[in-house]
N, C-alpha and C positions, 0 to 999 in steps of 0.2 A: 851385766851377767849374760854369756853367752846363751844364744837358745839351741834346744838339742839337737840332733841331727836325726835323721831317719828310722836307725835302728833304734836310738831311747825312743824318740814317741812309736815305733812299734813295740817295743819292752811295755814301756807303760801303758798302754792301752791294752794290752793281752794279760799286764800281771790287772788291772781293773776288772777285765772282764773274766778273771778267774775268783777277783772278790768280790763278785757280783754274778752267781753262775745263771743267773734266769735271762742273760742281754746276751745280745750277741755283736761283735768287734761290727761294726756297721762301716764306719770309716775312722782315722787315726787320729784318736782322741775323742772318738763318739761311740757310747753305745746304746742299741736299741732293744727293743720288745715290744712285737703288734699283743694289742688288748682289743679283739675284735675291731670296730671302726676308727681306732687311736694308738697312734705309737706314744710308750712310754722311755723317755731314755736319760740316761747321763752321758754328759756333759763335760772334759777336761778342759775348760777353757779359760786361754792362755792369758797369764797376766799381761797387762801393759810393756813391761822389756822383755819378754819373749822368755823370761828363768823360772817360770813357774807355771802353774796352771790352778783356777780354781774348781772344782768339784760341784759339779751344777745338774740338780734334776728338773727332769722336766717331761711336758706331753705336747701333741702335735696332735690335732683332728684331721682325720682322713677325711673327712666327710665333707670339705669346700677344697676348690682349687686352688694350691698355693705353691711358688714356686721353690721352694726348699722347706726344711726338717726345720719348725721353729721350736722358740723357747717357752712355748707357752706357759704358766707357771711356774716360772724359774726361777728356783729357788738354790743358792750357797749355800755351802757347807758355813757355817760362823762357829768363829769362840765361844767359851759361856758369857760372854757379855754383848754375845750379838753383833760381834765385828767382822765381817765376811773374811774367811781365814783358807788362802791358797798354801800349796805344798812345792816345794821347788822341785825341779827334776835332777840334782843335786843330792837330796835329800828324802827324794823319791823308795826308793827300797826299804827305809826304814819306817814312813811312816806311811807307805799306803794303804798298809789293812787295818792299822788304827783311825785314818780315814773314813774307809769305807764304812767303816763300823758305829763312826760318829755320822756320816752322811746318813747312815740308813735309818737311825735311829733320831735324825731331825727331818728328817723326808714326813711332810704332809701324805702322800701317798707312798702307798707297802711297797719297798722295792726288795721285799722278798716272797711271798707270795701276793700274786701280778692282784694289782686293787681290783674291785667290782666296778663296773660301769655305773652303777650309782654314787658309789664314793667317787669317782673323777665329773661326772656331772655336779655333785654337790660341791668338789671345790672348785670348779668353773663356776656355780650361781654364786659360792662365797667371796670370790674375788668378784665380780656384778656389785654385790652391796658394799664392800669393804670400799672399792674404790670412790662408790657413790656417797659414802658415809666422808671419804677423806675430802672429798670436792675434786678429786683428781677424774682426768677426761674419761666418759663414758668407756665402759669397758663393752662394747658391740661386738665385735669378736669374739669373746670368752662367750657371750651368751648364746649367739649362734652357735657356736662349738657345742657346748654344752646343748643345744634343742636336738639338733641335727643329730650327734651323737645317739642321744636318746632314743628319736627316731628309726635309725640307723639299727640300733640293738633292739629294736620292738620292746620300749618299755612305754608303753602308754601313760603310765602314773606319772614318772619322770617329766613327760614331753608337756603333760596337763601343767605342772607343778613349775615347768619353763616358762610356759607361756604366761603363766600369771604373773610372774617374775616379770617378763618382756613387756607386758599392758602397765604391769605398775613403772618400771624405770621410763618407758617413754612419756609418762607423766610429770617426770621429776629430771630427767637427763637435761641441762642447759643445754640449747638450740646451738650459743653461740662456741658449744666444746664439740661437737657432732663434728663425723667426719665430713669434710668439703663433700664429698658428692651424695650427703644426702638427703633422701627424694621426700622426704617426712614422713611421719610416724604411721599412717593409714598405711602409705603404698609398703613400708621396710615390712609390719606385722602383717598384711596379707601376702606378700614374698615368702614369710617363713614359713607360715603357715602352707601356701601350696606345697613347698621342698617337701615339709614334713610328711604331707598327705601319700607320697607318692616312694616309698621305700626303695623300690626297686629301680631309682633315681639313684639314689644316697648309695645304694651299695656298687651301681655303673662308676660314682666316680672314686668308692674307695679303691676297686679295684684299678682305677685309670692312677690313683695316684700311688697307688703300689709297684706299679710299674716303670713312673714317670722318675718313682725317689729310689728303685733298686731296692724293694724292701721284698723281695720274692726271699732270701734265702733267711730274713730276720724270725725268729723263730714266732711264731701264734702262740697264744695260750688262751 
């Protein structure tokens, strides 16, 4: 199957981001929307031979240094049986707003009006458990995301409600799934803890990284 040329993936990312009007076309086949210290976005991403694309939302913390828009919580659009289900660019005009319509309506988070920062914190701590629940490698990232975040938006209950989260998994996290460079549980939990303490930290680097990923004209809400 050929993949499409320039002007379909700009067609389709513009008819996307008209069935989606809260994002903005970010780059082709991506779209975004900052939620205070976190971009939330979808996702066109390409199948395997290059003929289709699957439909993928997702979030990005502003709030640590990284150097591209990741997938944090990335979740496919699926069948009702739970089979991750792409849409060809072929086939593209017929089925993209029934798509978007089933994407938004299995979206863990509102991708119609922009979620609460406590709803994307809660499903940062629930992917934390889920993965610890499955034996799958510590999810360290998602938690930081989710403290920092917190912090980040001055929610104190949030950041309290993190940290407990964080003292219990370094309890239970296997040593031997952690990432290679780390320094053990005393020094990672008083590193987050200072980040946290210090706001006007957290919002230096959201802005360094609004700059760094070209997210100046993405729309705020």
């Amino acid at each position: 199957m050929s993949k499409p040329d320039t002007a379909t993936t700009k067609r389709v990312t513009s008819d996307w981001g008209a069935a989606l009007p809260g994002f903005s076309e970010w780059r082709p086949l991506r779209l975004l929307r900052r939620i205070g210290p976190v971009v939330q976005g979808v996702t066109l991403d390409r199948t395997t031979e290059g003929g289709g694309y699957f439909p993928t939302v997702h979030i990005h913390a502003l709030v640590q240094e990284f150097p591209v828009i990741s997938l944090t919580l990335g979740q496919r659009m699926v069948t009702p049986s739970g089979v991750q289900e792409s849409v060809s660019f072929a086939r593209h005009s017929n089925e993209c707003q029934s798509a978007a319509r089933r994407l938004v309506a299995q979206s863990r988070l509102s991708l119609e009006e922009p979620p609460t920062i406590a709803s994307i914190v809660e499903a940062l701590c629930e992917r934390v458990s889920l993965r610890q629940e499955k034996g799958l490698p510590p999810a360290v990232r998602e938690l930081e995301d989710g403290l920092l975040i917190a912090a980040a938006a001055g929610e104190p209950t949030l950041v309290e409600s993190g940290l407990r989260l964080a003292r219990q998994m370094v309890d239970v996290w296997p040593k031997s799934r952690l990432p290679l460079d780390w320094k053990g549980s005393d020094i990672w939990l008083t590193d987050l803890e200072e980040r946290i303490a210090d706001p006007s930290v957290l919002s230096d680097v959201v802005e360094q990284q609004i700059s760094l990923h070209k997210l100046v004209k993405v729309p705020a809400v």
